[in-house]
C-alpha positions as CSV (number, residue, x, y, z in Angstrom):
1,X,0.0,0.0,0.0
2,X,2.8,2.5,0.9
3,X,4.2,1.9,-2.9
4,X,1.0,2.3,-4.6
5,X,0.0,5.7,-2.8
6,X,3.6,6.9,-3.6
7,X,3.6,6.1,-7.0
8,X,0.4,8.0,-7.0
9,X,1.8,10.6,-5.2
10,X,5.2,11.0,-7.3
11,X,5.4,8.7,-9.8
12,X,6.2,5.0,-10.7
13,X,9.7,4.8,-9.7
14,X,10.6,8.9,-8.8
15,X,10.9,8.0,-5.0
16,X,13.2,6.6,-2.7
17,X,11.8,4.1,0.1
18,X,13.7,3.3,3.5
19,X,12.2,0.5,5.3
20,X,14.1,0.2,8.8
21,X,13.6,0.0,12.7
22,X,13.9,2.8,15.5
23,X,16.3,0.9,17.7
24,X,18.4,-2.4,17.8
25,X,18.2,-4.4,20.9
26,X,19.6,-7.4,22.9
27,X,18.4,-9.0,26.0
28,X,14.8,-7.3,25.4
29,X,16.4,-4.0,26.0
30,X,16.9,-1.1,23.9
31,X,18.0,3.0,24.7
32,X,21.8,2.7,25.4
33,X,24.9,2.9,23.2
34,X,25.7,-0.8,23.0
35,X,26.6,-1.3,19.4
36,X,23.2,-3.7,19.7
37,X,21.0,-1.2,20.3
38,X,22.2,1.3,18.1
39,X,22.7,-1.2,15.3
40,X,19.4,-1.4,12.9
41,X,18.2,-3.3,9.5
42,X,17.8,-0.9,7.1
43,X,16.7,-1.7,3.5
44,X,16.5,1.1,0.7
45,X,14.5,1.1,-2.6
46,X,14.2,3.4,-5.5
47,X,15.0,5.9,-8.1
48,X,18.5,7.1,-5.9
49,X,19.5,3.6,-4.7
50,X,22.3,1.8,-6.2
51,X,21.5,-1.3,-7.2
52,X,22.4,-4.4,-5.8
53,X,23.9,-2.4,-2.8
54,X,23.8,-4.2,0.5
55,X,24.6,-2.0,3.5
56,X,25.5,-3.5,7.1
57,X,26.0,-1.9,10.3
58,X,23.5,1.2,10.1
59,X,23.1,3.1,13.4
60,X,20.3,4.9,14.2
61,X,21.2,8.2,14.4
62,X,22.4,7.5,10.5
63,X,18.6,6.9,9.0
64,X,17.8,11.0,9.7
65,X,21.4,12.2,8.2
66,X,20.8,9.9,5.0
67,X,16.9,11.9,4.8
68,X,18.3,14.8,4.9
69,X,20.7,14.5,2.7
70,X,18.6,13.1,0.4
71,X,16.1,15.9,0.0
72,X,18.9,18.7,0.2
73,X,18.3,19.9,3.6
74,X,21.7,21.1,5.2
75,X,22.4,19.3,8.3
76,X,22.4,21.2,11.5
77,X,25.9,21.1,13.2
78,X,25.2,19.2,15.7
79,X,23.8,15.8,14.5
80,X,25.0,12.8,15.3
81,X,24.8,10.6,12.4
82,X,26.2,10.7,8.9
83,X,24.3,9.7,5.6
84,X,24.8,6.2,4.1
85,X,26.0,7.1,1.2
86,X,27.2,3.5,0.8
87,X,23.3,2.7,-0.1
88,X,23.0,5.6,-3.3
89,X,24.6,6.0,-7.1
90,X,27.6,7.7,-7.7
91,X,25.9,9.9,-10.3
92,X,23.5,11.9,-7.2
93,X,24.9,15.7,-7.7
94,X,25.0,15.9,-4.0
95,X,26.7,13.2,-3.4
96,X,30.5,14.1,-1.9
97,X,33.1,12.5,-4.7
């Protein structure tokens, strides 16, 4: 359903989709900065995504960065992640070189 109302939306194929969790966790416990907890699947889809790209080890904080970054929004100075620009084609004209 969340494909066919963004195709709708935007378009067959001019979107990017992130599919991913808030948090890792181990021992039914989540919130601290144990590489387990801050460790998350993250899958990525769409017209910016390189294909066949297979990404491991994204933290949390890295899922806002990699937003931002894809819509052209400056990050503010003091955020913790970093996009994952691992996930997305060379060929993006923001992407660093």
């Amino acid at each position: 359903m969340v494909i066919i109302s963004a195709e709708r939306a935007f378009g067959a194929g001019n979107f990017t989709l992130i599919v991913t969790a808030d948090h890792g966790g181990h021992d039914r416990d989540h919130g601290t900065n144990d590489p387990e907890d801050m460790t998350i699947p993250w899958i990525a889809w769409g017209q910016r995504v390189r294909p066949g790209s297979l990404v491991h080890h994204v933290n949390t904080v890295d899922t806002a960065s990699t937003i931002l970054w894809l819509f052209g929004v400056p990050e503010p100075n003091n955020i913790a992640g970093h996009p994952v620009f691992a996930a997305f084609a060379n060929d993006l004209p923001h992407l660093p070189k």
